[in-house]
C-alpha positions in Angstrom: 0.0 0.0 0.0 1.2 3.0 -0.5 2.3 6.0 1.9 -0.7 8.3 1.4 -3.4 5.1 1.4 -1.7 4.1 4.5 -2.4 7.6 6.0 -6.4 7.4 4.8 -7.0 4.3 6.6 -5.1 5.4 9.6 -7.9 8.6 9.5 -10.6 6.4 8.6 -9.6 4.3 11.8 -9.8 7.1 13.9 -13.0 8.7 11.9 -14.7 5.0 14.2 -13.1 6.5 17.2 -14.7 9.7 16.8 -18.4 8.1 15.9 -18.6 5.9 19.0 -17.7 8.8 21.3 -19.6 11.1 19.3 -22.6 8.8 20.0 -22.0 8.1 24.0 -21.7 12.0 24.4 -24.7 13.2 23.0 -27.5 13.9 25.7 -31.3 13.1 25.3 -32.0 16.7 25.0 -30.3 16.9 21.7 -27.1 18.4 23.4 -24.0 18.2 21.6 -26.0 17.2 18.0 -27.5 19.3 15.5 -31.1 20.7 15.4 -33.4 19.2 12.8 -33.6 20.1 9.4 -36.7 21.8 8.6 -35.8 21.4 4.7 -35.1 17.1 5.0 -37.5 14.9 3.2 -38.2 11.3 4.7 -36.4 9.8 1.1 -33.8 10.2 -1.4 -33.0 8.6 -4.7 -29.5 9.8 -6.2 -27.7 9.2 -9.4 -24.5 10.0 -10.1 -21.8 9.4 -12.7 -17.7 9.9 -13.4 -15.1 9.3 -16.5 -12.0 8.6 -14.7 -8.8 7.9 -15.1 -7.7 4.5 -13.7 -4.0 3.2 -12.2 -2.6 -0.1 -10.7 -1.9 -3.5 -11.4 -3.3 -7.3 -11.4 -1.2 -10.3 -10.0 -2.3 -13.5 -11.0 -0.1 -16.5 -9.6 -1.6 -20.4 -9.6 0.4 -23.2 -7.6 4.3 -22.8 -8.4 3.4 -20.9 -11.4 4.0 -17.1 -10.6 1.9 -14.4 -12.5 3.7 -11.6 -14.1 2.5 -8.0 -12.4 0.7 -6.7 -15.0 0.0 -2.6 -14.8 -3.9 -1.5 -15.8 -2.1 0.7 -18.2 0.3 -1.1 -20.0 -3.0 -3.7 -20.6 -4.2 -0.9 -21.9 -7.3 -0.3 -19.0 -6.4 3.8 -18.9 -10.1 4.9 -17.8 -13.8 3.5 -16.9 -16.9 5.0 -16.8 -18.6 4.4 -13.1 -22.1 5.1 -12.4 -24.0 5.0 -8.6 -27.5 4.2 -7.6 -28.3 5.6 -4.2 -31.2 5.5 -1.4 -31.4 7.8 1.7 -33.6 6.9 4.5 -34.1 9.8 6.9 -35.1 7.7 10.6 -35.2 11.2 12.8 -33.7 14.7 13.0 -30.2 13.4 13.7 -29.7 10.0 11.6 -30.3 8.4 8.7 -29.5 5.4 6.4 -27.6 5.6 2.9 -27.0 2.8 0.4 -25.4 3.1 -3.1 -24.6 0.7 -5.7 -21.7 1.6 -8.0 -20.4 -0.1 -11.2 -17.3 0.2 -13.2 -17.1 -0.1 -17.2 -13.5 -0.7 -17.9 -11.5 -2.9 -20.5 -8.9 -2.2 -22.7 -6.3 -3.6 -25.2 -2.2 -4.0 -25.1 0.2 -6.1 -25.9 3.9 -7.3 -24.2 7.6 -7.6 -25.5 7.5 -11.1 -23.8 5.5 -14.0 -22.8 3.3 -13.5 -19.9 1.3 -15.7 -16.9 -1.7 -15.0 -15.6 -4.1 -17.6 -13.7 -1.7 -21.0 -14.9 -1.8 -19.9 -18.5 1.6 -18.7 -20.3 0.4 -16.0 -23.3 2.4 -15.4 -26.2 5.4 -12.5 -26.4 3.7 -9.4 -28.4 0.2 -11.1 -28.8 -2.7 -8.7 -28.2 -4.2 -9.4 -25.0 -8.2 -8.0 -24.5 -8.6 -7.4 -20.9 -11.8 -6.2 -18.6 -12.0 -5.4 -15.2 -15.6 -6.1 -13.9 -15.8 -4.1 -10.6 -18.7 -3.2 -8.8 -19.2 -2.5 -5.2 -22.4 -1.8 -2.5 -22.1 0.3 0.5 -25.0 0.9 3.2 -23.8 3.3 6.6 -25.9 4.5 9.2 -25.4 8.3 9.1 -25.5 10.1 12.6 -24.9 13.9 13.9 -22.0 14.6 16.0 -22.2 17.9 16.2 -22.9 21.7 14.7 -21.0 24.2 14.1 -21.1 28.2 12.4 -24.5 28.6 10.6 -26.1 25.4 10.2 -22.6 23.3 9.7 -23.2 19.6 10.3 -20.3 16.8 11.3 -21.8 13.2 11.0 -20.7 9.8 11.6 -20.8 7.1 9.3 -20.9 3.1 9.9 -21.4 0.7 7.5 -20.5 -2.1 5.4 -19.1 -2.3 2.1 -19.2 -5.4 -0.3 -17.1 -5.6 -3.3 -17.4 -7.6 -6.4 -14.8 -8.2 -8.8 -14.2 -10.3 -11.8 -10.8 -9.6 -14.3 -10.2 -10.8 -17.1 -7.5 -11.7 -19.7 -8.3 -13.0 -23.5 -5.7 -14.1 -26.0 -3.4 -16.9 -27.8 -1.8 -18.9 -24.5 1.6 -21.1 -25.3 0.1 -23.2 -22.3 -3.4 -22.9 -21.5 -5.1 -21.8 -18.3 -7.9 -20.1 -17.0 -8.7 -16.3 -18.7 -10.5 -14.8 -15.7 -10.2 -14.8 -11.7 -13.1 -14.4 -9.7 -12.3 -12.3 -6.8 -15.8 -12.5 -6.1 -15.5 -15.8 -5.1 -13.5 -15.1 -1.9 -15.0 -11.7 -0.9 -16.5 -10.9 2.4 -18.4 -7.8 3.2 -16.5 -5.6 5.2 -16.9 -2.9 7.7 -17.1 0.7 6.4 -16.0 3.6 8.8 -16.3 7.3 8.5 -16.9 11.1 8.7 -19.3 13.3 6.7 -18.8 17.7 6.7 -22.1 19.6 5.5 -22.2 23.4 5.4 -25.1 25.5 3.8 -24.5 27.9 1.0 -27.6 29.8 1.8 -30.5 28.9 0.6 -29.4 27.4 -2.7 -27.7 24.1 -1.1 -24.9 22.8 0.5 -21.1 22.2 0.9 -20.2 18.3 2.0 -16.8 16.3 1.9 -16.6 13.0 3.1 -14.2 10.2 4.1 -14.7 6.1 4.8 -13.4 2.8 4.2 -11.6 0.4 6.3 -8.6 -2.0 6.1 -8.4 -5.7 6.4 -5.6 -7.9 7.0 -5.1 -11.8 6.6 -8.4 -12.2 7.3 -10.0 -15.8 6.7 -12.3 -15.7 3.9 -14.5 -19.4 4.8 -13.3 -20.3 1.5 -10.9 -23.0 0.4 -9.1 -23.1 -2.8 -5.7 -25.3 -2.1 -6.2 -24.9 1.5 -7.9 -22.1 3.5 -8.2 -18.1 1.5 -6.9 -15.3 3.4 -8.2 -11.9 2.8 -6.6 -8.6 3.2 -8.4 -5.8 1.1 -7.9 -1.7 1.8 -10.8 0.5 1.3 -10.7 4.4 1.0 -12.7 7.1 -0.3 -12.8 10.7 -0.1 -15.6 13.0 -2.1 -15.7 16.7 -2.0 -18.7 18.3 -3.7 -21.5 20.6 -3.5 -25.1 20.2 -3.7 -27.3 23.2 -5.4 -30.8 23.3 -4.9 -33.0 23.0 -8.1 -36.6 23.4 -6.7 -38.6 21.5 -3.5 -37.8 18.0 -5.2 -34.3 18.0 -7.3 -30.8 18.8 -6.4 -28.0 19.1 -8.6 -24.6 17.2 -7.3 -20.9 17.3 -8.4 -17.5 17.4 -7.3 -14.9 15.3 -6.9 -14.2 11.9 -6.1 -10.8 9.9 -5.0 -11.1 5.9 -4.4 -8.5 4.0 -3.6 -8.8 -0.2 -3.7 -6.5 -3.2 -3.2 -7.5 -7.0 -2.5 -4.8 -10.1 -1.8 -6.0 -13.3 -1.7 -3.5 -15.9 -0.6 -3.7 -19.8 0.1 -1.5 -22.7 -0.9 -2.3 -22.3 -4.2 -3.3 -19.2 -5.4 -1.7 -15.6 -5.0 -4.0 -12.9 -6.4 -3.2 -9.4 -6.3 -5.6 -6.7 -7.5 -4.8 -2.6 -7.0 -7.2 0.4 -8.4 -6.5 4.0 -8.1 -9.4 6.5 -9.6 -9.7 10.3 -9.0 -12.3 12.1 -11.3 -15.3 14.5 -11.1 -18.5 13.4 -11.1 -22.1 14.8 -11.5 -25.4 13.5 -10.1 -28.9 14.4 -9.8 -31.0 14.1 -6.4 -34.4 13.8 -6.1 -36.2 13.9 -2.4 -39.4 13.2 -0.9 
């Protein structure tokens, strides 16, 4: 992982600190949370999408065979096109549930000076290769406030769960054959999703948010077995920044910007697979509440 990933799950670790204390503090009386919202509707239905650009690699090993580390890029895989389906459930003045489903469209083409190995098969030096990465993941936290602050300024408290799917795949002529595809999914757990949500008003048009969650993993054991008992350690984090301009009573106009960060390693007598995905891109969305 690298430096600055390792410093967002350290502040997503300490985002859980600040929720459960956040939560113990808070009197019945509303003391120490925010006053209602005389403006929130009970539901919320968003849509959202990005073009991003896309960096990392894919490690594919299978028994003594070890995969070569192959870079999103050089496979050609430079962007994807994501697109999110959310819900908001309002359960009171001072919490409320959020899920989102996001999906990834992402393949590309490349080709390298050598032979390759990916999944037990051995590819052919300066074939074309046709790769696609499919990545999806589904999120649900329970959103609470922690506090105000200035002129209607909200912190909040996330906790949640994230599952992620993932499926890649590599297509072309093989010296010795193996499998074309390894199914992440197939090991995956759902995890636990940790975090801390900023809201300021911009008068009466909207509002200013940035948020920050995910969670980090290591060697845990999957309840799979695959050549002996799967491992998982997966990293988790991202950050949006955006703002949120008020259209009429119903609709909402979103955008801003949007970092995620993702690695999985799955590891067991006999495979070793190695997946990494840096994004960072702007996206737009459109809200409508009830």
């Amino acid at each position: 992982m690298s430096r600055f990933s390792k410093q967002v799950v350290c502040l997503v670790l300490a985002c859980g600190l600040s929720i459960c204390s956040g939560v113990v503090g808070a009197t019945e009386n509303g003391e120490g949370t925010t006053a209602p919202d005389p403006d929130a509707r009970k539901q919320a239905f968003t849509f959202d999408m990005q073009y991003t650009d896309v960096s990392g690699y894919a490690q594919v090993d299978e028994y003594i065979l070890k995969g070569t580390r192959l870079g999103l890029n050089d496979l050609g895989i430079d962007h994807a096109v994501v697109a999110a389906l959310g819900y908001e459930r309002r359960l009171n003045e001072v919490s409320s549930l959020r899920f989102r489903l996001r999906w990834y469209d992402e393949s590309g083409q490349g080709s390298f000076p050598g032979e390759i190995n990916f999944n037990g098969g051995i590819y052919q030096a300066g074939a074309t290769l046709d790769s696609t990465v499919q990545l999806a993941d589904f999120v649900f936290h329970w959103q609470r406030d922690l506090l105000s602050f200035g002129d209607g300024g909200r912190l909040q408290g996330l906790v949640g769960a994230n599952f992620t799917y993932l499926d890649f795949t590599v297509d072309g002529p093989q010296v010795s054959s193996g499998d074309t595809s390894e199914h992440f999914y197939a090991q995956a757990l759902p995890l636990p999703s940790l975090g801390l949500r900023v809201r300021y008003p911009i008068r009466d048009k909207g509002e200013f948010y940035a948020e920050l969650f995910g969670f980090s993993v290591n060697h845990w054991n999957s309840l799979r077995k695959e050549g002996g008992t799967v491992y998982l350690s997966q990293d988790n984090a991202e950050a949006n920044v955006g703002v949120r301009y008020q259209l009429g009573r119903t609709w909402q106009l979103n955008g801003g910007l949007r970092y995620d960060y993702l690695k999985i390693d799955e590891e067991s007598n006999e495979d070793g697979n190695v997946f990494l995905q840096r994004s960072l891109a702007p996206f737009i969305g459109i809200t409508a509440r009830f």
